[in-house]
C-alpha positions in Angstrom: -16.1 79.5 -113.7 -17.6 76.5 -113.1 -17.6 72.6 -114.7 -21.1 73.7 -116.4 -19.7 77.0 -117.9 -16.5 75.6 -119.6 -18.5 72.4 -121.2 -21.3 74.9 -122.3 -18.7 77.2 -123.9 -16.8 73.8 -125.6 -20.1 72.5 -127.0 -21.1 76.3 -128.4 -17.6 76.6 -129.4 -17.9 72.9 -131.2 -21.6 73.3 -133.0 -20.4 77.2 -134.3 -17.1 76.2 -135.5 -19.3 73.5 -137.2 -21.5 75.7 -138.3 -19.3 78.0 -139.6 -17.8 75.1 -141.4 -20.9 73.9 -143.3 -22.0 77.4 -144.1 -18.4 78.0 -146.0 -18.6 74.8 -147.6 -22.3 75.4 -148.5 -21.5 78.7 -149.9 -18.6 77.1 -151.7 -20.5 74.9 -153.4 -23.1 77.6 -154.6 -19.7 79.6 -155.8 -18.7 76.3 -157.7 -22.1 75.7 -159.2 -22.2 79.4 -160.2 -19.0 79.4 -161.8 -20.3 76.4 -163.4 -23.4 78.1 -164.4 -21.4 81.2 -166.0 -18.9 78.8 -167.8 -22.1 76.9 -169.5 -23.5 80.6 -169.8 -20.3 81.0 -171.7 -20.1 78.3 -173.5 -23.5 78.4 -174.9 -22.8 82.1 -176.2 -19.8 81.2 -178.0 -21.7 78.4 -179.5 -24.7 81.0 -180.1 -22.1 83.6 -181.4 -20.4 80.7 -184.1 -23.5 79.8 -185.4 -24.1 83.6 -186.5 -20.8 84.0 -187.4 -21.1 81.1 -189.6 -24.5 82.7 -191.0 -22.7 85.9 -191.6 -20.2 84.2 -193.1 -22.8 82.2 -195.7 -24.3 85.1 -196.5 -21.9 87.1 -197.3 -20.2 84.5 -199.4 -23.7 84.1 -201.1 -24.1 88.0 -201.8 -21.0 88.1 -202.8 -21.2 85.5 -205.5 -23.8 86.9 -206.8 -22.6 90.9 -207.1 -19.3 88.7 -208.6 -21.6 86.6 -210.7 -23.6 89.8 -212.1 -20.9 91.9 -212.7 -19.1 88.9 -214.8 -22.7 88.3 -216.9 -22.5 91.8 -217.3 -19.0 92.2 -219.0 -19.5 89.4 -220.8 -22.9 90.4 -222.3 -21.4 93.7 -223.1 -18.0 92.3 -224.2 -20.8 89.6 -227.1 -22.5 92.4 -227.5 -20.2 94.6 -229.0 -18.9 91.5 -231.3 -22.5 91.7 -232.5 -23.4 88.3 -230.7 -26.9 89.3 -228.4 -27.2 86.6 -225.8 -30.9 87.0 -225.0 -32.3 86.8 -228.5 -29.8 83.5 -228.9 -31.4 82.5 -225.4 -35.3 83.1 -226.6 -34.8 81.7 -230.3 -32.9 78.2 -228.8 -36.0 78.5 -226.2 -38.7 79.2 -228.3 -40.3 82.3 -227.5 
């Protein structure tokens, strides 16, 4: 083997370990900006996901009020009602209808 042959295979051996190198670290940075990506990704659903939940929650609580609400009015109009006290026609006459 001669001088040429030996520095030609140190400088291919040099510029592909280098090579090598920088792609690895280039696709490590793509992995780190992907994981990155999918932690935002995450983070972005949870926040999507709490604001529903939340909405849900408001809702619900709102609905259920009022079934609570009508059910009470209910029993209570039927509970005056039956003391001979009508709610509506004290409601139209302090109204004016």
């Amino acid at each position: 083997m001669g001088f040429a042959a030996v520095a030609g295979f140190l400088i291919g051996f040099l510029f592909g370990i280098s090579s090598i190198t920088t792609l690895l670290g280039f696709m490590g940075s793509v992995l780190i900006q992907i994981d990155e990506m999918l932690r935002n990704l995450s983070a972005m659903s949870t926040l999507v996901l709490l604001i529903i939940a939340i909405i849900l929650v408001v809702k619900i609580k709102a609905i259920a009020s009022l079934v609570a609400g009508a059910i009470v009015g209910a029993v209570l109009n039927l509970i005056l009602a039956k003391n001979g006290i009508n709610v509506l026609e004290l409601l139209k006459s302090s109204l004016g209808f």
